[in-house]
FIPA-194006 format. One record per residue (C-alpha): x, y, z. Coordinates in steps of 0.5 Angstrom, whole numbers, padded with zeros to 4 digits. Example, Ala and Ser with C-alpha at 12.3 -4.5 7.8 and 13.67 -1.06 7.14 Angstrom:
2
+-------+-------+-------+
!    c1 !    c2 !    c3 !
+-------+-------+-------+
!  0025 ! -0009 !  0016 !
!  0027 ! -0002 !  0014 !
+-------+-------+-------+
This chain:
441
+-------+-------+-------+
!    c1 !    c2 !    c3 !
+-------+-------+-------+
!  0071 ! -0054 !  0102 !
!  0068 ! -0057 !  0107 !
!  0061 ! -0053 !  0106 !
!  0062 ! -0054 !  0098 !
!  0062 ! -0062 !  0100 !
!  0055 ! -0062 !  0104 !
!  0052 ! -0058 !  0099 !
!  0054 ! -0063 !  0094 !
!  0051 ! -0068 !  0098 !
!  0045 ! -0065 !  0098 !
!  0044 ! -0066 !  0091 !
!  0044 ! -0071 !  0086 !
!  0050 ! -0069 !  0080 !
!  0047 ! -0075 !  0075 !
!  0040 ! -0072 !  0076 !
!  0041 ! -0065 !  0076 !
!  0045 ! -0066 !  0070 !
!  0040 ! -0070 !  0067 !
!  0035 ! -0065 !  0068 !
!  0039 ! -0059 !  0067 !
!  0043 ! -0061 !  0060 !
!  0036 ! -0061 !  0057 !
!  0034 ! -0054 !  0060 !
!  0040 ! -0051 !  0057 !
!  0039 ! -0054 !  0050 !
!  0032 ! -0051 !  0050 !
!  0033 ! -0044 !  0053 !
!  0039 ! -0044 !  0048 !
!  0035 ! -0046 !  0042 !
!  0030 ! -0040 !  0044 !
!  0036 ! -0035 !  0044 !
!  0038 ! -0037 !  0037 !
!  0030 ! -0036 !  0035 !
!  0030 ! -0030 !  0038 !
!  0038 ! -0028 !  0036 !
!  0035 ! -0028 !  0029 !
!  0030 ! -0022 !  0030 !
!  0035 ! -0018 !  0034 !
!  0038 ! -0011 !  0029 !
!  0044 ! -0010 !  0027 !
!  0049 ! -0005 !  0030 !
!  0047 !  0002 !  0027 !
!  0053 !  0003 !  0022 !
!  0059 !  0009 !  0024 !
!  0057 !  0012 !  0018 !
!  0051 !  0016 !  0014 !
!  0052 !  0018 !  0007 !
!  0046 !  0023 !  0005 !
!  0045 !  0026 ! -0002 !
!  0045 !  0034 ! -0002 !
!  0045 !  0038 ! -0007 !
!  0048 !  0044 ! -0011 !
!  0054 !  0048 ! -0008 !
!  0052 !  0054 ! -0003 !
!  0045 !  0050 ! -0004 !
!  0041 !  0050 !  0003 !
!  0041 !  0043 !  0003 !
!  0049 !  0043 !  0004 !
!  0049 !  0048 !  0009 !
!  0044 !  0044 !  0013 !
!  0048 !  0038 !  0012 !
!  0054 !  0041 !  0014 !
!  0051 !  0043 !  0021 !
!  0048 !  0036 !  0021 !
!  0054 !  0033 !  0021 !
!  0055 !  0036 !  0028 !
!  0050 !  0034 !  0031 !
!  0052 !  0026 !  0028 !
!  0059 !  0027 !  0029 !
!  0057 !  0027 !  0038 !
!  0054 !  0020 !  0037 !
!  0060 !  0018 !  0033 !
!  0056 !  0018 !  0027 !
!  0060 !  0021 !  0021 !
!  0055 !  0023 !  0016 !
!  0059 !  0024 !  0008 !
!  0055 !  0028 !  0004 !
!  0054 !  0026 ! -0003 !
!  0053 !  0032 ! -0008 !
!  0048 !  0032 ! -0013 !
!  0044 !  0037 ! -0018 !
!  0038 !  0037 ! -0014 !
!  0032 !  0033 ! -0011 !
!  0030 !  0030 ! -0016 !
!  0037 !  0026 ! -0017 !
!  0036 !  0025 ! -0010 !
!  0030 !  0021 ! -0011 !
!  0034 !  0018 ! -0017 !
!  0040 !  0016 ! -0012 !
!  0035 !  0013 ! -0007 !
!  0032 !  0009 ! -0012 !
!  0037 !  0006 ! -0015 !
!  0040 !  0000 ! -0012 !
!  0047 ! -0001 ! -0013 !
!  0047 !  0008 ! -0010 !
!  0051 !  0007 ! -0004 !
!  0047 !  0012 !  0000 !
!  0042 !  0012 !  0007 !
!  0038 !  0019 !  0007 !
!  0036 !  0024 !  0002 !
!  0034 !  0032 !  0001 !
!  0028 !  0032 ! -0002 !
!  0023 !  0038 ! -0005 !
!  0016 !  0037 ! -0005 !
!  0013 !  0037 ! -0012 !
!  0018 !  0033 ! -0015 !
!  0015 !  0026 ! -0014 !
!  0010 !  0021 ! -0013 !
!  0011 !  0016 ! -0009 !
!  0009 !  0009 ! -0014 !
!  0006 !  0002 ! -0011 !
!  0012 ! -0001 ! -0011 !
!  0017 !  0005 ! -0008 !
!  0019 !  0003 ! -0001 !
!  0022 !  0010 !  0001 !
!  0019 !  0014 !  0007 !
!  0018 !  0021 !  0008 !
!  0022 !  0023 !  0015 !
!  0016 !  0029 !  0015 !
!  0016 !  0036 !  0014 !
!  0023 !  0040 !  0016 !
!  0024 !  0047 !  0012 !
!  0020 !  0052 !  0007 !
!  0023 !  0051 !  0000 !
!  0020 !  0058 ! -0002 !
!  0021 !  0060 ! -0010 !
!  0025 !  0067 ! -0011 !
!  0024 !  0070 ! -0017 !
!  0031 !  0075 ! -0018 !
!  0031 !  0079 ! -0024 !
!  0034 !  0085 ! -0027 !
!  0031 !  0092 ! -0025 !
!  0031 !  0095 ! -0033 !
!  0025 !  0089 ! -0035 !
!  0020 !  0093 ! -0034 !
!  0018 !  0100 ! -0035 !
!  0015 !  0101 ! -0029 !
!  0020 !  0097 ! -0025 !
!  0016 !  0092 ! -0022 !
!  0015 !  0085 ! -0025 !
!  0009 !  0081 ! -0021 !
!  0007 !  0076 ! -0027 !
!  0011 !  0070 ! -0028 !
!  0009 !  0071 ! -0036 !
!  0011 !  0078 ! -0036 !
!  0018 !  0073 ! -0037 !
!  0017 !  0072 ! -0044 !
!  0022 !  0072 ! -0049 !
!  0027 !  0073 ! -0043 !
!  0034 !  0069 ! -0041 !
!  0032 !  0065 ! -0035 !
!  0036 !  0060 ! -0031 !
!  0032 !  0054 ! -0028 !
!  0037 !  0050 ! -0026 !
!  0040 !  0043 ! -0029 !
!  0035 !  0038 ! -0030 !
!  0035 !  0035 ! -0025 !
!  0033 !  0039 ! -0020 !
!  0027 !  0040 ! -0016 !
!  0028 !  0048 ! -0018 !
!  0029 !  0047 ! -0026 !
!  0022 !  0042 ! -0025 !
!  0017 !  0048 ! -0021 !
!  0020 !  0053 ! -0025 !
!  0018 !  0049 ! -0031 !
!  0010 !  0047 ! -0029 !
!  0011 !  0055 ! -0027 !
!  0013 !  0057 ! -0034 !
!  0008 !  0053 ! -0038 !
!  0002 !  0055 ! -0033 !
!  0003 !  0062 ! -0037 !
!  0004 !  0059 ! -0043 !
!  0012 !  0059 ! -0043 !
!  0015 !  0054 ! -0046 !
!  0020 !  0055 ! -0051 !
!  0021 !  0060 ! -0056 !
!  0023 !  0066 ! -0056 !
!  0025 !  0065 ! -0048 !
!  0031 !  0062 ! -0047 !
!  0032 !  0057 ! -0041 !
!  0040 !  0056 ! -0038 !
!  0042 !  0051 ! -0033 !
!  0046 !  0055 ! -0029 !
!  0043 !  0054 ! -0022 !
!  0047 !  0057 ! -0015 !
!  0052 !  0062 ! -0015 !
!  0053 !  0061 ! -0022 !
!  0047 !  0063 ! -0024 !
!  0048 !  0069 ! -0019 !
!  0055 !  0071 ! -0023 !
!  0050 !  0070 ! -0030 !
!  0045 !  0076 ! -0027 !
!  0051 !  0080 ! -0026 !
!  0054 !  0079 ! -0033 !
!  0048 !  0080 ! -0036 !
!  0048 !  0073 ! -0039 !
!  0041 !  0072 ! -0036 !
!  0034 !  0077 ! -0034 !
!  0032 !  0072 ! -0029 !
!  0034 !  0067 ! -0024 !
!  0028 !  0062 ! -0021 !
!  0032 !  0058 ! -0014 !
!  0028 !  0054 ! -0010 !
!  0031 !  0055 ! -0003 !
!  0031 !  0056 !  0004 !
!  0033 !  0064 !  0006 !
!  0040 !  0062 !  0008 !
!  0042 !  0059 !  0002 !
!  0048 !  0063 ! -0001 !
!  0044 !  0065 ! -0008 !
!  0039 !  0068 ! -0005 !
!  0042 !  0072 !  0000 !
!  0047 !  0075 ! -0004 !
!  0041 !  0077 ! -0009 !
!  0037 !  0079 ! -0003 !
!  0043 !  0085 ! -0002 !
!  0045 !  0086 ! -0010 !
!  0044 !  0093 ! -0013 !
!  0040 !  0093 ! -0019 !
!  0036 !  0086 ! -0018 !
!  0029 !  0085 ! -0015 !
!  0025 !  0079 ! -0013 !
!  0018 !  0079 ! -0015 !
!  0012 !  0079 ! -0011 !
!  0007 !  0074 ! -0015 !
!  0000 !  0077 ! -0016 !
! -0002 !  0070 ! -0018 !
!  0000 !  0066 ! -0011 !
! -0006 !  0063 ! -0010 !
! -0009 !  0061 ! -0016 !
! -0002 !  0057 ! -0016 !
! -0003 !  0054 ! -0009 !
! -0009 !  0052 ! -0013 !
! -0006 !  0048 ! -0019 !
!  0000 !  0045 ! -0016 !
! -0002 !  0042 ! -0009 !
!  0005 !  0042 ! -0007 !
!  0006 !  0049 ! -0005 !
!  0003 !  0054 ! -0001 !
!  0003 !  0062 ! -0001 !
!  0007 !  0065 !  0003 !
!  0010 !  0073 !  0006 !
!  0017 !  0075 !  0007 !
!  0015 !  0081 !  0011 !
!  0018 !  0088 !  0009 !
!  0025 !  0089 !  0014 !
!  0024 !  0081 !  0015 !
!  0031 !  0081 !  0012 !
!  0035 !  0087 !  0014 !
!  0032 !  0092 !  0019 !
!  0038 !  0097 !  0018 !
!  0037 !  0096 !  0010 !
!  0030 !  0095 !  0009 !
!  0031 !  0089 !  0006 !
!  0026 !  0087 !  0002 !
!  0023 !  0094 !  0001 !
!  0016 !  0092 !  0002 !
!  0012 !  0085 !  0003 !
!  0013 !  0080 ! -0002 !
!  0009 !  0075 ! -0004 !
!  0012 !  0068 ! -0006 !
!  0010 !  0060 ! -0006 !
!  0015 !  0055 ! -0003 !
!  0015 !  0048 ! -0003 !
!  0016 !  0044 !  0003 !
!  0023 !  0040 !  0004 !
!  0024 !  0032 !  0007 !
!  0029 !  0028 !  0007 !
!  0026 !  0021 !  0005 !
!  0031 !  0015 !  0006 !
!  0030 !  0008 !  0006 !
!  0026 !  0002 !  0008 !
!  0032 ! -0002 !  0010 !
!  0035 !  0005 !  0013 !
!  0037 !  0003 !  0021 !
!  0032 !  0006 !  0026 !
!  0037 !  0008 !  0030 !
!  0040 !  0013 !  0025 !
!  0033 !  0015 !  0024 !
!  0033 !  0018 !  0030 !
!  0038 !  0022 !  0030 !
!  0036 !  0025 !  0024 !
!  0031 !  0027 !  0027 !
!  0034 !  0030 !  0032 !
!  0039 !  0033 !  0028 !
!  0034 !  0036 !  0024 !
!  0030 !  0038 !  0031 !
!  0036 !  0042 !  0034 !
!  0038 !  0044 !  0027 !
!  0030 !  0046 !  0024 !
!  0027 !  0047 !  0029 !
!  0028 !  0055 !  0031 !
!  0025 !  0061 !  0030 !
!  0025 !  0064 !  0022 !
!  0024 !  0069 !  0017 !
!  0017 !  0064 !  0015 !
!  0017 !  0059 !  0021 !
!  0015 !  0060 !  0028 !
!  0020 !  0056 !  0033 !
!  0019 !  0049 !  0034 !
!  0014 !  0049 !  0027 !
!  0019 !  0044 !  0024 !
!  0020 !  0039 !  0023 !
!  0014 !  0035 !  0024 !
!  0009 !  0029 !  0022 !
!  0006 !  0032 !  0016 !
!  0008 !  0028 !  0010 !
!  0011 !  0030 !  0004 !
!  0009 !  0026 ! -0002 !
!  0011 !  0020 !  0000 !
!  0009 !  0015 !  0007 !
!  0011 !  0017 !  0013 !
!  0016 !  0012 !  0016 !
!  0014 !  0009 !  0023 !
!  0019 !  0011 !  0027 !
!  0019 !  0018 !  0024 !
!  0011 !  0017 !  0027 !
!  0013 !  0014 !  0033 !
!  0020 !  0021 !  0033 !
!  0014 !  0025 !  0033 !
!  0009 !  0022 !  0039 !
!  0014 !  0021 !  0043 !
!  0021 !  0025 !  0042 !
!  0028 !  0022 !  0043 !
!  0027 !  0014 !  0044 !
!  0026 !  0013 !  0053 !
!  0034 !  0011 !  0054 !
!  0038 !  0015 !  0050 !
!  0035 !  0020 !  0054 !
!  0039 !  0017 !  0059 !
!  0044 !  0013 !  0056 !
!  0049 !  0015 !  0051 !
!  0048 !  0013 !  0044 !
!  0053 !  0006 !  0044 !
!  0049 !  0004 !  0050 !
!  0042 !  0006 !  0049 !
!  0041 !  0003 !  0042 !
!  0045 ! -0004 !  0045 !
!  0040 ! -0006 !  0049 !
!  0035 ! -0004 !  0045 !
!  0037 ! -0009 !  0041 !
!  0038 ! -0014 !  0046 !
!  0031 ! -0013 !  0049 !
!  0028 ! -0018 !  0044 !
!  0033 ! -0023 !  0049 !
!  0027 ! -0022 !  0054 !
!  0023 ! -0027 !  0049 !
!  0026 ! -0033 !  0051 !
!  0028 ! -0031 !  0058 !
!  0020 ! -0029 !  0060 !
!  0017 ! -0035 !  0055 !
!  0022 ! -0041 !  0057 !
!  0027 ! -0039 !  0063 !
!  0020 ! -0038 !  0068 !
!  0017 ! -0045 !  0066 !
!  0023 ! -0049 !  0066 !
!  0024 ! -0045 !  0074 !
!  0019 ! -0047 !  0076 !
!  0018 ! -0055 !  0073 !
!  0027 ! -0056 !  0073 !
!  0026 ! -0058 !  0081 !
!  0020 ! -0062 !  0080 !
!  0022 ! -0066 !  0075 !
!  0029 ! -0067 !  0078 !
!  0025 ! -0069 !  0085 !
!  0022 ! -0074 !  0081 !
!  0028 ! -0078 !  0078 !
!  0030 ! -0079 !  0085 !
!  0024 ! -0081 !  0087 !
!  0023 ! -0085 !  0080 !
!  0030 ! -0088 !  0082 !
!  0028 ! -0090 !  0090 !
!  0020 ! -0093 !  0087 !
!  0024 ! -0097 !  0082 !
!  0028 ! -0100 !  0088 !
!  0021 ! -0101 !  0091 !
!  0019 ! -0105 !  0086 !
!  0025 ! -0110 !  0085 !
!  0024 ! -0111 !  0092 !
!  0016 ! -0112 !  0093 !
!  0017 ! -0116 !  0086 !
!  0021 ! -0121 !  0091 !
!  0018 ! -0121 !  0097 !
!  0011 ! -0123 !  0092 !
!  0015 ! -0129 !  0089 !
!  0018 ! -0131 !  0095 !
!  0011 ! -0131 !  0099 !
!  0007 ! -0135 !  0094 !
!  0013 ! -0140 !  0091 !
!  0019 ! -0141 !  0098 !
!  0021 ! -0146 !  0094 !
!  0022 ! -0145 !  0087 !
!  0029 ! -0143 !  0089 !
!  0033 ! -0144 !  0096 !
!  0035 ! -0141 !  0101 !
!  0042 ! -0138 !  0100 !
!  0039 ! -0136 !  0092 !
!  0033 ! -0132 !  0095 !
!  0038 ! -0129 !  0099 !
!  0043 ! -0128 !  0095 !
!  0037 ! -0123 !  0090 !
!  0036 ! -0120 !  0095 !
!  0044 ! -0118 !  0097 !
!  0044 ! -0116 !  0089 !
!  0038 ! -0111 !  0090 !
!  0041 ! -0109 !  0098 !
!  0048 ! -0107 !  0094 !
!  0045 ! -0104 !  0088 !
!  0040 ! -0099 !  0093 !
!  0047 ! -0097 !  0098 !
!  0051 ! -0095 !  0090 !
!  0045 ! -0091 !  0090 !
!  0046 ! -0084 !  0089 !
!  0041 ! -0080 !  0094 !
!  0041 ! -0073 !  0096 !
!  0040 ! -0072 !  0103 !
!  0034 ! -0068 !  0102 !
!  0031 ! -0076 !  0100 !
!  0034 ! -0080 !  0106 !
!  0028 ! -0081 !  0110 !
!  0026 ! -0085 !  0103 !
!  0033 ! -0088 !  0104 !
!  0034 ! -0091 !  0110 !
!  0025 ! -0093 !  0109 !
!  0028 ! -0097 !  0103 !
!  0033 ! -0100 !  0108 !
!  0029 ! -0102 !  0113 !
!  0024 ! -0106 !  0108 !
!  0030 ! -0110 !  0105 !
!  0031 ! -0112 !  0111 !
!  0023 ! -0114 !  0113 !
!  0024 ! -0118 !  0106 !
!  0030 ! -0121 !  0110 !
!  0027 ! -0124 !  0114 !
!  0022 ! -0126 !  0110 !
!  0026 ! -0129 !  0106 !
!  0028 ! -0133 !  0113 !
!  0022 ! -0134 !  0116 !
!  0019 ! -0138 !  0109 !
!  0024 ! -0142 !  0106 !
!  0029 ! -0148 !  0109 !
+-------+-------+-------+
């Protein structure tokens, strides 16, 4: 209590109230301006739009939801037709979704879109399937050798039905007497079986389950294009690829020889306003999901920067320079990505705390001094007056001013840091006394 009592006369209350409430007031209002840029908490939850069911993008979604889930962020998938009513969704408002699958090729970014690529995460390779009885020989390596034959593609609002339609036209094959269903997936698969189809088109990655139950149906090839090239030529969006011979099955020979295909590049392409938080950890979802050997991959090949039709988000470049943001490498999710929120409090901090450190003590040091000077003043008024005019008042008024003045000083609050000023002031009121007596009668 006793050491509490000398600290408090150490200083002055009044003054360091006065100084400090404005300082209080200003740093708080620099809060408030900085309070206004900080980002909103990541959401517990992601809503990505998919695709058919069995469909690669499903498959992937569902080992993202994994690696979400350890973060505490619940990913929900939203089934659809494909990549283009994934584009459709994300560009749709009044759509409750963050994050989308997309196919390279099924769209161009407009002047006004604000949806971003994340890079690219995955071959989208074409497979051709078709019945082993079309062709004389047995072997069909010509998309037009599909004329006049029952093809699924696909619904319409797939990435799947949109190649294999720009495919189909290229080789003159448009309508009739070909004949087009929407049978996509594991229907379509059960269409071939039944004979309701000769051919199935499906866009998607080897572990699709489509394409991996055809790859060992007896009776049912996939074709080999001889005209690969000449379509990476016409359609930017794809490049030539080769499933080597054995690639699928060693023991089987699956396939029996080296195929030739065309693949499209997958993304997920999501938002403008899409938090960055959840960004990132799609990208690390897709990094850990993505990311290892494969039948057309090397490891460590996906995902990366290059960009899919659309422009690629800042925060996917950064992903890509960088790797895993500097304090989620350290910290868990929660706390990492709340203070990176909070740094943006650093502004006011560094921009106006520093300052008012370094002026607060002398502006208080001031108002001590302002308030001993004022003091001074009164008495060196008075001394002045009483020297150059002893009788305008008598003896007992000119003292009676000067107790007025000796009162005021010794109700005067002074820190003890300011005592030599003090009894300095005291001691001239005394001088001024005798002034006083001296010069009057």
């Amino acid at each position: 209590m006793g050491r509490l009592k000398k600290r408090l006369s150490q200083i002055s209350l009044r003054d360091l109230f006065l100084v400090a409430l404005p300082a209080l007031l200003l740093l708080a209002l620099g809060f408030w301006g900085a309070a206004q840029f900080i980002r909103p908490a990541p959401p517990h939850q992601l809503i990505l739009s998919t695709g058919g069911e069995g469909g690669a993008y499903q498959r992937f979604a569902a080992r993202y939801k994994d690696v979400l889930a350890r973060y505490d962020v619940t990913l929900v998938e939203k089934p659809s037709a494909g990549a283009v009513e994934n584009l459709q969704r994300l560009r749709d408002e009044k759509v409750e979704i963050d994050a989308g699958f997309f196919q390279g090729g099924t769209g161009r970014a407009s002047d006004d879109d604000t949806l971003l690529s994340l890079g690219s995460f995955f071959y989208e390779p074409l497979w051709i399937f078709y019945r082993a009885g079309l062709a004389q020989d047995g072997e069909l390596d010509r998309i037009g050798q599909l004329k006049g034959r029952r093809i699924a593609i696909g619904p319409v609002a797939s990435g799947t039905h949109k190649l294999a339609m720009e495919l189909l036209e290229a080789n003159g094959i448009s309508g009739a007497p070909t004949r087009f269903f929407d049978q996509t997936g594991l229907a379509a698969v059960e269409a071939l079986h039944k004979d309701q189809v000769d051919a199935v088109f499906i866009v998607g990655a080897t572990q699709s389950a489509a394409v991996w139950s055809l790859l060992y149906t007896e009776g049912v090839k996939l074709m080999s294009l001889r005209h690969a090239e000449a379509y990476t030529r016409l359609f930017p969006s794809l490049e030539k690829l080769t499933l080597p011979a054995g690639a699928v099955d060693l023991t089987r020979n699956i396939p029996s020889k080296d195929i030739t295909m065309v693949s499209t590049m997958a993304t997920l392409l999501v938002r403008e306003d899409t938090h960055p938080a959840l960004i990132d950890l799609l990208l690390q979802a897709a990094t850990e999901v993505n990311g290892g050997p494969g039948i057309f991959q090397k490891p460590g090949q996906f995902p990366n920067a290059t960009q899919v039709d659309f422009q690629l988000s800042k925060e996917a470049e950064r992903y890509y320079k960088s790797g895993k943001p500097f304090l989620q490498r350290y910290l868990p999710f929660w706390a990492a990505t709340l203070i990176d929120r909070m740094v943006v409090m650093l502004v006011p901090i560094l921009a106006l705390l520093i300052p008012i450190v370094k002026f607060a003590p002398g502006l208080y040091n001031w108002r001590v001094r302002s308030r001993i000077f004022r003091r001074y003043g009164e008495l060196k008024f008075l001394e002045t007056e009483v020297e150059q005019e002893p009788l305008k008042y008598s003896r007992d008024e000119w003292l009676k001013r000067l107790e007025a003045i000796e009162q005021d000083v010794s109700r005067m609050s002074t820190p003890l840091a300011f005592s030599d000023m003090f009894y300095t002031l005291k001691g001239h009121v005394g001088l001024v006394r005798e002034t006083i007596l001296r010069r009057t009668t």
